[in-house]
C-alpha positions, 0 to 999 in steps of 0.5 A, spaced: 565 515 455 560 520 450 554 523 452 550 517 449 552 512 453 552 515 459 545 517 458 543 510 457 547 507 463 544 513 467 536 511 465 539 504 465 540 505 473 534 509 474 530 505 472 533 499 476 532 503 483 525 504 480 524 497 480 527 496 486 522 500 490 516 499 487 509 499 492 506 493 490 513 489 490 514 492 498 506 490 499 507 483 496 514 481 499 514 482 507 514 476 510 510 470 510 504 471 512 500 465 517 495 461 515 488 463 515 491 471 515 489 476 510 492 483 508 486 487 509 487 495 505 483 501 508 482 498 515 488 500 518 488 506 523 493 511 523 499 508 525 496 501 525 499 499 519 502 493 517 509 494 514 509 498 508 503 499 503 501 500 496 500 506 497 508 508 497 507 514 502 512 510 507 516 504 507 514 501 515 510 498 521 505 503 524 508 510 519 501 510 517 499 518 518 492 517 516 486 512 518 483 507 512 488 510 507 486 505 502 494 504 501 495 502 507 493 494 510 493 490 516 493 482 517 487 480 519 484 474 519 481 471 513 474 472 511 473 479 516 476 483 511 470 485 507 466 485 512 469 490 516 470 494 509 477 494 507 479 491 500 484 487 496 490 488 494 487 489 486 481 494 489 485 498 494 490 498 487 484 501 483 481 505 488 489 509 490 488 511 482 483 517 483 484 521 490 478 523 491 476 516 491 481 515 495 478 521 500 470 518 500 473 511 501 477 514 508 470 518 509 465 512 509 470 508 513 470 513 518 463 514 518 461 506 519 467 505 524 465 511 529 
């Protein structure tokens, strides 16, 4: 096999893998939510998370190190997620792309749940 093909099948596989484990992906397809249940991102208290989130920091049920990361979510019921602070997946999403959004996010949800 020449340099060029292997070039291309190796992006071609790395790129795969990348899809693969995509945040978004993990945080949209674990399991089939209840109705009138919601995920709720930023809520969540250190190891309280549901599953894996957007965030990619880790891939499992309570492996959150730090409370109201914006990546990070829990079920709740529907309609209370905005009331307690937390966002959709699309906000939290737009919020993770400025970290220090991201901290003044933790730090208020901090405050208003102290």
């Amino acid at each position: 096999m020449n340099k060029r093909k292997f070039m291309h099948a190796a992006s071609t596989i790395l790129a795969m893998g990348v899809l693969t484990v995509s945040p978004l992906s993990r945080a949209e397809g674990h399991g089939v939510m209840k109705p009138g249940m919601e995920k709720c991102f930023g809520a969540a208290s250190a190891g309280q998370n549901d599953c894996a989130g957007i965030s990619g920091l880790h891939s499992c049920k309570g492996a959150s190190t730090t409370s109201y990361n914006p990546g990070d979510f829990k079920v709740i019921p529907t309609g209370t997620c905005e009331k307690m602070g937390g966002l959709n997946m699309k906000q939290a999403d737009m919020l993770l792309k400025d970290p220090a959004k991201v901290k003044a996010f933790e730090k208020a949800m901090t405050q208003r749940n102290s």
